[in-house]
One Martini backbone bead per residue (centre of mass of N, CA, C, O) as a GRO file, in nm:
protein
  206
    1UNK     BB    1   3.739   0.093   1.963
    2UNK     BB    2   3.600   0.341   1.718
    3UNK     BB    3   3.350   0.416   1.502
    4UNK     BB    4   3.424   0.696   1.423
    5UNK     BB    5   3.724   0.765   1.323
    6UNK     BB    6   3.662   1.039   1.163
    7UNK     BB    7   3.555   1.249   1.416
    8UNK     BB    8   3.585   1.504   1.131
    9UNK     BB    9   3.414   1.444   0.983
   10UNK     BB   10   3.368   1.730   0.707
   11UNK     BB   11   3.592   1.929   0.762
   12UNK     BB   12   3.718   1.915   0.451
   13UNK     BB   13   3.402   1.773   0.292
   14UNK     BB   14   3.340   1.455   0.272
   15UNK     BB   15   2.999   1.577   0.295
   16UNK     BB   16   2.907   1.671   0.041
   17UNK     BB   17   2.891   1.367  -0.049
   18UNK     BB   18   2.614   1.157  -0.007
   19UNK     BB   19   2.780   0.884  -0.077
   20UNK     BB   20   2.931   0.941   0.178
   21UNK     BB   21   2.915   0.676   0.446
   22UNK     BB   22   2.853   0.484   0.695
   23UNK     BB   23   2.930   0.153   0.678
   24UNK     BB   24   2.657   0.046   0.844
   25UNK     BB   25   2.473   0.142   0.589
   26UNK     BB   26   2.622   0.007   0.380
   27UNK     BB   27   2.569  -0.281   0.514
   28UNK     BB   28   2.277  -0.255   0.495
   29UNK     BB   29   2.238  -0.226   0.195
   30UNK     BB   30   2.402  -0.482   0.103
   31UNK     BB   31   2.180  -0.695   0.266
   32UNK     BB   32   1.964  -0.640   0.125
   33UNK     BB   33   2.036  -0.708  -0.163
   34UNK     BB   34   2.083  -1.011  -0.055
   35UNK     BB   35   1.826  -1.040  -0.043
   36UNK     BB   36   1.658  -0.942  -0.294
   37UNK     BB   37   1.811  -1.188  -0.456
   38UNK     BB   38   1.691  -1.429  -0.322
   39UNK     BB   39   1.418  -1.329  -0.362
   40UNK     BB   40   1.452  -1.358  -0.705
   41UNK     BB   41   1.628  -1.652  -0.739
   42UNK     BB   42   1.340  -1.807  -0.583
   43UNK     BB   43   1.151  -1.734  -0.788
   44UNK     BB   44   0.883  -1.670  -1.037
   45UNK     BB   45   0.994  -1.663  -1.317
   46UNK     BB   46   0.728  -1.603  -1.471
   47UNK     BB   47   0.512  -1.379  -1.575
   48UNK     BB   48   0.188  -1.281  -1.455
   49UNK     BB   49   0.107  -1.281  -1.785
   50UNK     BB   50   0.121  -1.608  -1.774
   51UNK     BB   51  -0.019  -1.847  -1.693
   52UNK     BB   52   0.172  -1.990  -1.513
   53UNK     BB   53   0.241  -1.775  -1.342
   54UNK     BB   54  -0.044  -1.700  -1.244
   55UNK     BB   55  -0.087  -2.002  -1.078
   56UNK     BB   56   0.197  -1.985  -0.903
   57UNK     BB   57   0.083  -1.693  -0.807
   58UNK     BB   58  -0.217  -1.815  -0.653
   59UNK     BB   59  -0.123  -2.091  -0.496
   60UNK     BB   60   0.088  -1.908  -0.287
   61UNK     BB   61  -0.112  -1.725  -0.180
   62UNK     BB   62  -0.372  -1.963  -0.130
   63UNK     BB   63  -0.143  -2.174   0.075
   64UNK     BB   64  -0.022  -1.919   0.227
   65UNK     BB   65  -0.023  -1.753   0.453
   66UNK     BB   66  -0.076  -1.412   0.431
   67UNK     BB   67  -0.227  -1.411   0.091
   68UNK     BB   68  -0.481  -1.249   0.167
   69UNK     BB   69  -0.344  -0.967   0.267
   70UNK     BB   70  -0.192  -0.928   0.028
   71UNK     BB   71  -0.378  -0.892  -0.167
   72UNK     BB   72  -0.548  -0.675  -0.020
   73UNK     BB   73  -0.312  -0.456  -0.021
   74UNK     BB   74  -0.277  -0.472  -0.328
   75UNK     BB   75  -0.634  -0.415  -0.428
   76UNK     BB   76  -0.760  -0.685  -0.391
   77UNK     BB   77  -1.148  -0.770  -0.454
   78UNK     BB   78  -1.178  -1.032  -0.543
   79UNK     BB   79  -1.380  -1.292  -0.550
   80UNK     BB   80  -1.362  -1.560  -0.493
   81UNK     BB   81  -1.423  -1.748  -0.773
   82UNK     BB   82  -1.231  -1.604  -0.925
   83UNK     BB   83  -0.997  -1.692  -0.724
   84UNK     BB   84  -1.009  -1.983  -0.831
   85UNK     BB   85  -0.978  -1.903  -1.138
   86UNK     BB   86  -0.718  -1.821  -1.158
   87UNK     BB   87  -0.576  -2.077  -0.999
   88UNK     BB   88  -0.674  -2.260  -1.274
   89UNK     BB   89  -0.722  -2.105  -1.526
   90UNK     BB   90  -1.003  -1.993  -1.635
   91UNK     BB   91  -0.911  -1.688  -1.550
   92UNK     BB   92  -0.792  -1.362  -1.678
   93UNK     BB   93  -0.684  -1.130  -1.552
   94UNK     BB   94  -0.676  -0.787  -1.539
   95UNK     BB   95  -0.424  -0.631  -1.529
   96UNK     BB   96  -0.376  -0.484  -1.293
   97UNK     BB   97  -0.448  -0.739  -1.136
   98UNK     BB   98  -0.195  -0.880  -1.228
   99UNK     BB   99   0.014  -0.679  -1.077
  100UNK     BB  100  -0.114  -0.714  -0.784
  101UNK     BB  101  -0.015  -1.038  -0.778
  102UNK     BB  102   0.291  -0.974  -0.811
  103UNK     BB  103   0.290  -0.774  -0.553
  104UNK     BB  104   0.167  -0.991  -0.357
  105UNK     BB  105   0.393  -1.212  -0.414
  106UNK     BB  106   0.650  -1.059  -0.327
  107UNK     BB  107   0.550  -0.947  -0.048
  108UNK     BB  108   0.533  -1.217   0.069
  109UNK     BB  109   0.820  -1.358   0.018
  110UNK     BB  110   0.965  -1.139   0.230
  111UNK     BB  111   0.811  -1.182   0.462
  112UNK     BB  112   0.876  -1.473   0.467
  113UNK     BB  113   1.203  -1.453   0.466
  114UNK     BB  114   1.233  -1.245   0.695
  115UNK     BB  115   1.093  -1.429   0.926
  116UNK     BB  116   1.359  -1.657   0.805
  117UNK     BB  117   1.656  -1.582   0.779
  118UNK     BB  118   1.846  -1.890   0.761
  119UNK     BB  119   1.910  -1.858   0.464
  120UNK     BB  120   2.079  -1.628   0.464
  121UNK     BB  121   2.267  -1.701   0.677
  122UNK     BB  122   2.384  -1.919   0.494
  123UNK     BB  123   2.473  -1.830   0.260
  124UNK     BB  124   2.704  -1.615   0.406
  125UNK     BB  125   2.853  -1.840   0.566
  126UNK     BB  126   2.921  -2.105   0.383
  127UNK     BB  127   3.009  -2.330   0.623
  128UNK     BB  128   3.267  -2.111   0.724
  129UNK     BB  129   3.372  -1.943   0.452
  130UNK     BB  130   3.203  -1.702   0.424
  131UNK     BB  131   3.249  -1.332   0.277
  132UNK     BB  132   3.295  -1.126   0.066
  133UNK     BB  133   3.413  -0.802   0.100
  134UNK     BB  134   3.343  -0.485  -0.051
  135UNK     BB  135   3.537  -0.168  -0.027
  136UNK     BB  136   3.486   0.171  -0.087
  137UNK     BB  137   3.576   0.453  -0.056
  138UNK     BB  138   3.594   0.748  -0.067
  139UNK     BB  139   3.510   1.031  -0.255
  140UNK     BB  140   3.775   1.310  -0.256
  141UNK     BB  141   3.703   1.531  -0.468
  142UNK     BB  142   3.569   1.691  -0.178
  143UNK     BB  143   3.816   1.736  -0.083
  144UNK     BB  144   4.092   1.865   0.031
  145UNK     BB  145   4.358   1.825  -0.108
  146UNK     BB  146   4.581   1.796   0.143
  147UNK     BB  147   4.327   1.606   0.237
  148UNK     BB  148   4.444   1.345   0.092
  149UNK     BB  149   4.447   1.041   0.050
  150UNK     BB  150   4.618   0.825  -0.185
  151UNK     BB  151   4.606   0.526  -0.005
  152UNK     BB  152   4.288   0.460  -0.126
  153UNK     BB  153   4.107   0.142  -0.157
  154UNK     BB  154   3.978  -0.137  -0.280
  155UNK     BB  155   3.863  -0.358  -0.020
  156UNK     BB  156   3.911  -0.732   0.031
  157UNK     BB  157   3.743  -0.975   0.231
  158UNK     BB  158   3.725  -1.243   0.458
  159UNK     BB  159   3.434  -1.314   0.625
  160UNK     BB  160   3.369  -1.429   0.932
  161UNK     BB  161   3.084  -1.489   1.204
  162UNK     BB  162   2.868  -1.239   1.155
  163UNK     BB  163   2.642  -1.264   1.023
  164UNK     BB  164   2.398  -1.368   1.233
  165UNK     BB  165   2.384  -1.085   1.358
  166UNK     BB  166   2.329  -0.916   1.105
  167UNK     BB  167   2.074  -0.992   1.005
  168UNK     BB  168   1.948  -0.956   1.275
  169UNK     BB  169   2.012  -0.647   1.282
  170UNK     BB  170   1.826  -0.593   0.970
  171UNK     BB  171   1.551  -0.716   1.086
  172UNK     BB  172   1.565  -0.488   1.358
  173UNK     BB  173   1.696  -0.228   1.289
  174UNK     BB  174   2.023  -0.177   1.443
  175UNK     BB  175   2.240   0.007   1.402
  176UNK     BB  176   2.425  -0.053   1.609
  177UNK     BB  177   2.504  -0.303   1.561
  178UNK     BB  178   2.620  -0.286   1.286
  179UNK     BB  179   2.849  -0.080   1.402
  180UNK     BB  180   3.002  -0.335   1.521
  181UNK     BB  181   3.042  -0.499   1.300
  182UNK     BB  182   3.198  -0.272   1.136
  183UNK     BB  183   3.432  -0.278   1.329
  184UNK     BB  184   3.491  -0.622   1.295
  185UNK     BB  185   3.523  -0.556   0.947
  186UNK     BB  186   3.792  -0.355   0.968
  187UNK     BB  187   3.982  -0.462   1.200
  188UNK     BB  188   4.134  -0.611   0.893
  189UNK     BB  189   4.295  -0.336   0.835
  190UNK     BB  190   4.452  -0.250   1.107
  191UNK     BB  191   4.553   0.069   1.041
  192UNK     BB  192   4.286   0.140   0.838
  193UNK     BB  193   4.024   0.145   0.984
  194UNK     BB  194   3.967   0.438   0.983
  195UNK     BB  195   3.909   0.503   0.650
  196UNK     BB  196   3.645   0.275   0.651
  197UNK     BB  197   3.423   0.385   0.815
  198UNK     BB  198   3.371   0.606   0.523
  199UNK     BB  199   3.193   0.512   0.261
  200UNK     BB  200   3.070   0.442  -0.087
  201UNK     BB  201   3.064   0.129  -0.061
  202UNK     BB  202   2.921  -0.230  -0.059
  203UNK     BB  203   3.004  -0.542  -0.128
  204UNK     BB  204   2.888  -0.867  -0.201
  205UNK     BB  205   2.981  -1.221  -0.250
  206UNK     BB  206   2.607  -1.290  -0.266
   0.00000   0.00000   0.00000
C-alpha cells in the first residue's frame, strides 16, 4: 500500500485550500498538541505573579537539572542571592521578570518531558486500549465539482499499538516514520483509506 492516496493530490483544486495536508502532518500536529495538553495539566498552576507560583517554579529551576541555563535562555540574569530570594518568597522579581520564570519553567518542563516520552506513551497506550483517533477529511469546497466524493465524512477509530512509535517519531521529527504510521493508522478505513492520505485535522481522544 502506497501512502501517495490520491496521487495527483491538488489536481482537481484540492490543495487551493492550506489547511487540506497530508495524515503525517496531521498526525503530528495532533501528537504535539497532545504533548501540550500533558504539559499544561501536569504543571503549576498558580500563576507566576503570586506568591505561591513564584516560589514553586523557581524551587523546580533551581533543584532540577537545566534550570540554571533555562533561567539564563529566558533573559534571567539576577545574582544568586536575588534568586535565593525569590525562591523562598522574600523578594518579588519586576514584572518581565517574572514572566521569563514563567517561561523558563514551562521551557523547562517540556523539554523535561520531551527527553523522557514514556509519560505520554503511557498515556496514549492506555495500558493497550489505544487512543480514539478522529479523522475529518478535506474540505471540498476548493474541489472541481463534479470531482467531489459525497461520501467523505469525519471517521474515529479506536488505534492500539502504535503510540510508542509515534512518539519515538514526534521527538525525532521523523516525518517518514509519521507517514508510515498515519499509513497503519488508515489501513483501519478499509476500501475508503486512500480518501483520507490528506486530510483537514486529526484530532486524538487523549
Amino acid at each position: 500500500m502506497s501512502t501517495d492516496g490520491w496521487k495527483n493530490f491538488g489536481r482537481y483544486g484540492a490543495d487551493l485550500d492550506p489547511g487540506n495536508i497530508h495524515g503525517k502532518v496531521a498526525l503530528g500536529r495532533a501528537l504535539e498538541d497532545a504533548l501540550e495538553r500533558m504539559i499544561i495539566h501536569g504543571g503549576i498552576k498558580s500563576p507566576a505573579s503570586t506568591r505561591r507560583g513564584l516560589i514553586a517554579r523557581m524551587k523546580y529551576l533551581t533543584t532540577t537539572s537545566g534550570g540554571a541555563q533555562a533561567m539564563a535562555d529566558a533573559g534571567i540574569t539576577a545574582t544568586r542571592p536575588t534568586i535565593r530570594a525569590w525562591t523562598k518568597g522574600k523578594q518579588r522579581p519586576r514584572p518581565e521578570n517574572a514572566e521569563a520564570i514563567d517561561t523558563a519553567y514551562w521551557n523547562l518542563r517540556a523539554a523535561n518531558i520531551l527527553a523522557n516520552p514514556g509519560a505520554l506513551k503511557q498515556h496514549l497506550n492506555r495500558g493497550g486500549q489505544g487512543t480514539k483517533v478522529e479523522i475529518h477529511p478535506i474540505n471540498q469546497d476548493v474541489v472541481d465539482e463534479p470531482r467531489r466524493r459525497d461520501n467523505l465524512r469525519v471517521r474515529r477509530i479506536q488505534v492500539r499499538y502504535i503510540w510508542d512509535a509515534a512518539v519515538d517519531a514526534l521527538v525525532a521529527r521523523d516525518i517518514g516514520e509519521l507517514e508510515q504510521i498515519w499509513d497503519d493508522i488508515i489501513a483501519e478505513l478499509d476500501s475508503d483509506w486512500g480518501a483520507y492520505t490528506y486530510v483537514a485535522h486529526v484530532g486524538l481522544g487523549a
